[in-house]
C-alpha positions in Angstrom: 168.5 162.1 109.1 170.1 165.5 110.0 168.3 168.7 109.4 170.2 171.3 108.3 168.5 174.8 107.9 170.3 177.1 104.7 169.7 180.3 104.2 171.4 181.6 100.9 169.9 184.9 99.9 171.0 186.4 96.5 172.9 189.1 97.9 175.2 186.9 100.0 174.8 184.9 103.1 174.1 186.0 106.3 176.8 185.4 109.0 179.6 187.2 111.0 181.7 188.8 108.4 180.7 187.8 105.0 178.6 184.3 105.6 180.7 181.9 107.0 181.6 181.3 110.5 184.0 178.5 111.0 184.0 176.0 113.6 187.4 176.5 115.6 186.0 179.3 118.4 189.5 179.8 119.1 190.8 180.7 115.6 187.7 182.8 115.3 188.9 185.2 118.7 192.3 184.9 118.3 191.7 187.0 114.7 189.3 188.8 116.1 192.2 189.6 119.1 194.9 190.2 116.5 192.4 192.4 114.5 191.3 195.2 117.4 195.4 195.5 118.5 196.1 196.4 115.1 193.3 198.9 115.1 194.6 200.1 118.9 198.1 200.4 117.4 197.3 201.9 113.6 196.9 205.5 115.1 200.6 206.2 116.6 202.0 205.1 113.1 200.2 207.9 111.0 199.4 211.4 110.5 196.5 213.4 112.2 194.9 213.6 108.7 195.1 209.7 108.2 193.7 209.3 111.9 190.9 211.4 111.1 190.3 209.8 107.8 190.2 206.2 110.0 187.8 207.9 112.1 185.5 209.0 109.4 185.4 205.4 108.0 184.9 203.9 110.8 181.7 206.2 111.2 180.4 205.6 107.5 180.8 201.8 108.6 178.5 202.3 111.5 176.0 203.9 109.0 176.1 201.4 106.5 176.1 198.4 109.2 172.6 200.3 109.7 171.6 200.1 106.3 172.3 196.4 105.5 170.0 195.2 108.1 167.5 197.2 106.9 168.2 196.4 103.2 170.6 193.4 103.4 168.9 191.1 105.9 165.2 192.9 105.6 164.8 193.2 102.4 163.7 196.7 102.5 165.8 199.6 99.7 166.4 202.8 101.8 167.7 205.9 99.9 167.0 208.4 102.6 169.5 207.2 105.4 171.2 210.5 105.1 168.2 212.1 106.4 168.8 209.9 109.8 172.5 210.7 109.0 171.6 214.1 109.5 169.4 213.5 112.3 171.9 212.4 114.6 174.1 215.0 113.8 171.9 217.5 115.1 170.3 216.0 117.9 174.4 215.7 119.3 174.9 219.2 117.7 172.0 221.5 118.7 172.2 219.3 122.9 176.6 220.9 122.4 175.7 224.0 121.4 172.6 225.2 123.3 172.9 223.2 126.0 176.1 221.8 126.9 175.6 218.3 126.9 179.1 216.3 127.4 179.5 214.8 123.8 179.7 211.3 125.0 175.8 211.7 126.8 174.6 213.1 122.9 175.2 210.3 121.5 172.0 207.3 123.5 170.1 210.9 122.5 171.1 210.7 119.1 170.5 206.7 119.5 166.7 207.1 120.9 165.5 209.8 118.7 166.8 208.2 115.6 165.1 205.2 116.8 161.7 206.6 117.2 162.0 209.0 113.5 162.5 205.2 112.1 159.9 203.6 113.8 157.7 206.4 113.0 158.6 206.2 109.3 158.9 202.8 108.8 154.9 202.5 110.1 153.7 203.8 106.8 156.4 202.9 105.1 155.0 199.7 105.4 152.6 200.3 102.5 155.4 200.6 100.3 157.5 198.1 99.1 160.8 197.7 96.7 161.2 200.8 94.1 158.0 202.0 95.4 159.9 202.7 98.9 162.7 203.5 97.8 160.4 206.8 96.2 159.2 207.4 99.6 162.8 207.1 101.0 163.9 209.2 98.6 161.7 212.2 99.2 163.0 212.6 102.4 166.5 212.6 101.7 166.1 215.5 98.7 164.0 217.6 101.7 166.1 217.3 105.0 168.5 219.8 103.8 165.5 222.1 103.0 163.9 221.5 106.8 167.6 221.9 108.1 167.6 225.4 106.7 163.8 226.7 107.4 164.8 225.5 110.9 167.2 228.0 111.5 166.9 229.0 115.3 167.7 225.5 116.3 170.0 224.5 113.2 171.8 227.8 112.8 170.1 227.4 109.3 172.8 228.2 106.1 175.6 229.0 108.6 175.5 225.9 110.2 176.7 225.6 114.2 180.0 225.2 115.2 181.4 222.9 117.7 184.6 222.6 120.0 186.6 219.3 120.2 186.3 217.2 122.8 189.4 216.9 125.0 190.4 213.6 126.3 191.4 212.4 129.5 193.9 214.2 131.3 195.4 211.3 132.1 195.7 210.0 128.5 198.7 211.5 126.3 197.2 212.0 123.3 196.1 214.4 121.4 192.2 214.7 120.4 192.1 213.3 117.0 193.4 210.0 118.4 191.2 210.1 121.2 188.2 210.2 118.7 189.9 207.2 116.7 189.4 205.5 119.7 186.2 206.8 120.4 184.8 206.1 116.9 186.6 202.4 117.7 184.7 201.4 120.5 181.7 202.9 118.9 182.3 200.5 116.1 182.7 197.3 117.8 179.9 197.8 120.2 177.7 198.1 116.7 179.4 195.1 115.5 178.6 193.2 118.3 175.0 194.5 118.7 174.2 193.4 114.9 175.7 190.1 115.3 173.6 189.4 118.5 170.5 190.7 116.6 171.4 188.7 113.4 172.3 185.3 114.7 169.4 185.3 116.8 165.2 184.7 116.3 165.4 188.0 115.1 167.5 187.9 112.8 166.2 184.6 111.2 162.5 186.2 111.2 164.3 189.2 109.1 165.4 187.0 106.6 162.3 185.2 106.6 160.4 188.0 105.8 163.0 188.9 102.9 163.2 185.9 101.5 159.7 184.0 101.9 157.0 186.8 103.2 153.6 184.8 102.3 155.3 181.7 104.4 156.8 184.1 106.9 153.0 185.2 107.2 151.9 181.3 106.9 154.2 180.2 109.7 152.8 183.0 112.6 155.7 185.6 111.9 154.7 189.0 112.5 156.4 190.6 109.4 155.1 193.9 110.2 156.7 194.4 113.5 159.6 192.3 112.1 159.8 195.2 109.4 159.5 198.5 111.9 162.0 197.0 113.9 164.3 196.7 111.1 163.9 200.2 110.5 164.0 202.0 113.9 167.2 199.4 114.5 169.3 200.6 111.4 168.1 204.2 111.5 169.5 203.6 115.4 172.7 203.2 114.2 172.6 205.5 111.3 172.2 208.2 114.1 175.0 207.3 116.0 176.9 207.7 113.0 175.7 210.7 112.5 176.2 212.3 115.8 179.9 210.8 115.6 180.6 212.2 113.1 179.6 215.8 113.9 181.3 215.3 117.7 184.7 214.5 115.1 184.5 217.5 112.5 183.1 220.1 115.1 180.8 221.3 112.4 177.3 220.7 111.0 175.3 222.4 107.9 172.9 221.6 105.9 174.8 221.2 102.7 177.0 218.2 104.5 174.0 216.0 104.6 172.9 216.2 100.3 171.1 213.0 98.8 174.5 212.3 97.5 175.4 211.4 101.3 172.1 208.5 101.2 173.5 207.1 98.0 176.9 206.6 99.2 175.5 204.6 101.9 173.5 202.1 99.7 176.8 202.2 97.4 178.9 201.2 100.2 176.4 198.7 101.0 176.6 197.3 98.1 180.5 196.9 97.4 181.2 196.1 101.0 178.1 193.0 100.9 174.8 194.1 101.1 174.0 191.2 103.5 177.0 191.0 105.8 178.4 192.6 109.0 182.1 192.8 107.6 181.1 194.7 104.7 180.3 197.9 106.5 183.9 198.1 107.1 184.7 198.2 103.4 181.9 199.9 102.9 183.4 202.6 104.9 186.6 202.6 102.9 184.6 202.8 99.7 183.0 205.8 100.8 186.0 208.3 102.4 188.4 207.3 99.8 187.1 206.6 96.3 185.8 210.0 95.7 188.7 211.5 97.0 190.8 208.8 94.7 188.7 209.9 91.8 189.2 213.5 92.7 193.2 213.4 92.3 193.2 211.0 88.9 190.8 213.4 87.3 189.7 217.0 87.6 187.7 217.6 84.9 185.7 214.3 84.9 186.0 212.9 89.2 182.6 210.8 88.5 183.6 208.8 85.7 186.2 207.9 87.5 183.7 207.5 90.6 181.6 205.2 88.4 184.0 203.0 86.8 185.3 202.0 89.8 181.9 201.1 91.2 181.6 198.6 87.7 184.8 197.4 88.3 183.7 196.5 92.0 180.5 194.7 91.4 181.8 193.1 88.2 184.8 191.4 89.9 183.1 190.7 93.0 179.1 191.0 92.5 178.2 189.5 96.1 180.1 192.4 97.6 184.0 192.3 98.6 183.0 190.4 102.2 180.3 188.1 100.3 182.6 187.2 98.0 186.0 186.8 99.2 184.8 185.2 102.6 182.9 182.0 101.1 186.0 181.4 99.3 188.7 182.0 102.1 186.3 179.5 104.2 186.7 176.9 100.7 190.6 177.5 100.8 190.5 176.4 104.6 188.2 174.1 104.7 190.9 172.1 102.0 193.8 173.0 104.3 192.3 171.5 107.6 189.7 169.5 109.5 187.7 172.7 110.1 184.3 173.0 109.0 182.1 176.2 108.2 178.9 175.9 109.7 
């Protein structure tokens, strides 16, 4: 009889983009093809402002790619990830500043240090688990604006530190917000491809394993511990890229850009995009740079009510996530159109 291994956690399925991978390779890369020349192309059809809105979302979808292994595949509720957003900013902002570091070399820095502050945190963190983390998480999120200001000789301290653009290629012809697109692009797909290697791998199946069924996780020689720090330092990773990103594309860093507001955007964009998918950072992006500013321009006087209702009407309509639960479906509607089969 043939074994088949499931794994259906409650908040959606793990997989490529939303859970389901489907068994024509070819159909897989030729969207995948037809999806990164669109992005190559998007730019030179907008505005500087809509390029550097792209960029920004592409950034909050590295940060929240973070997040959902750490809370998606792992299990483990993180409200502090603007901390490590704020991190990374620095490290690529105070290496610019004081030291001249070409932008590009700030951000393995950013990478490694954000790495280590994870794995270092994630070691007691281990203590703690659900709300009870989410406490601990917390706490540091409500005081890394406070350290950024007592910090001032390195962090410029209220005023912040200022940073020039970087200037692209001579021998490209474009102008420097597209050149970030692209570099935020790149950024982005190397994540991508990072998280699915780490996801549909032993490691990834050892991190849902320890999510799902810790005591047998334990039973069957797993070492959840590690399993768990690793998970940490690896979303915190990307969370830092993110961050230094996105200070390399606004040329500015203060302490009031990085407010526990910023760490609850990333779990909310988590959660709309699919809390447990690789796709759903994406959305989770677009959730984040353009509801508020949605909300902003239907209502003045009342910009989170609007915020909120549009979070109920997300996780109402689709409670999986928009990935987790449009994807399983789109893999149903083909699966009846065709021989193929999801996996």
């Amino acid at each position: 009889m043939e074994k088949r291994h499931v794994i259906a956690p409650a908040t959606g399925s793990p997989g490529g983009a939303g859970g389901a991978v489907f068994g024509s390779n070819s159909a897989q890369w030729i969207s995948i093809l037809a999806l990164v020349v669109f992005a190559v192309a998007l730019p030179f059809a907008l505005s500087k402002y809509h390029v550097f809105e792209l960029t920004m979302v592409m950034i909050y979808a590295i940060a929240v790619l973070g997040l959902n292994i750490l809370t998606g595949y792992n299990g483990q509720i993180s409200l502090g990830h603007g901390g490590f957003f704020a991190a990374g900013a620095y490290t690529a902002a105070i290496l610019m500043h004081r030291y001249g570091v070409p932008y590009w070399a700030t951000l393995p820095a950013a990478a490694l240090i954000c790495f280590v502050l994870g794995v270092l945190f994630g070691l007691p963190a281990l203590r703690f688990e659900g709300p009870y983390l989410a406490l601990v998480t917390l706490a540091m999120a409500l005081a890394t604006p406070q350290l950024l200001k007592y910090f001032d000789t390195w962090t410029g301290g209220q005023q912040g530190i200022n940073l020039p653009k970087p200037v692209p290629p001579h021998w490209l012809e474009i102008d420097r917000d597209r050149w970030l697109y692209f570099v935020a692009l790149m950024a982005l797909l190397i994540a991508i491809r990072i998280a699915a290697n780490i996801l549909h791998g032993r490691t990834g199946r050892a991190l849902i394993a320890t999510r799902d069924q810790p005591i047998a996780a334990v039973a069957m020689g797993i070492p959840t511990a590690r399993y768990k720090t690793i998970a940490f330092g690896t979303s915190t990773l990307f969370t830092g890229v993110a961050g230094a990103l996105a200070a390399i594309v606004i040329g500015y860093v203060s302490p009031e850009g990085y407010s526990l507001f910023l760490s609850v955007s990333f779990l909310v964009g988590s959660a709309i995009g699919g809390i447990a998918t690789i796709g759903g950072a994406i959305v989770g992006g677009l959730f984040i740079e353009f509801v508020p500013n949605l909300a902003n321009d239907i209502s003045d006087a009342a910009p989170w009510a609007i915020y909120g209702l549009a979070m109920l009407l997300f996780m109402y309509t689709m409670p999986r996530g928009a990935v987790g639960t449009v994807w399983p479906w789109i893999g149903k509607a083909l699966m009846r159109m065709g021989p193929h089969k999801i996996e």
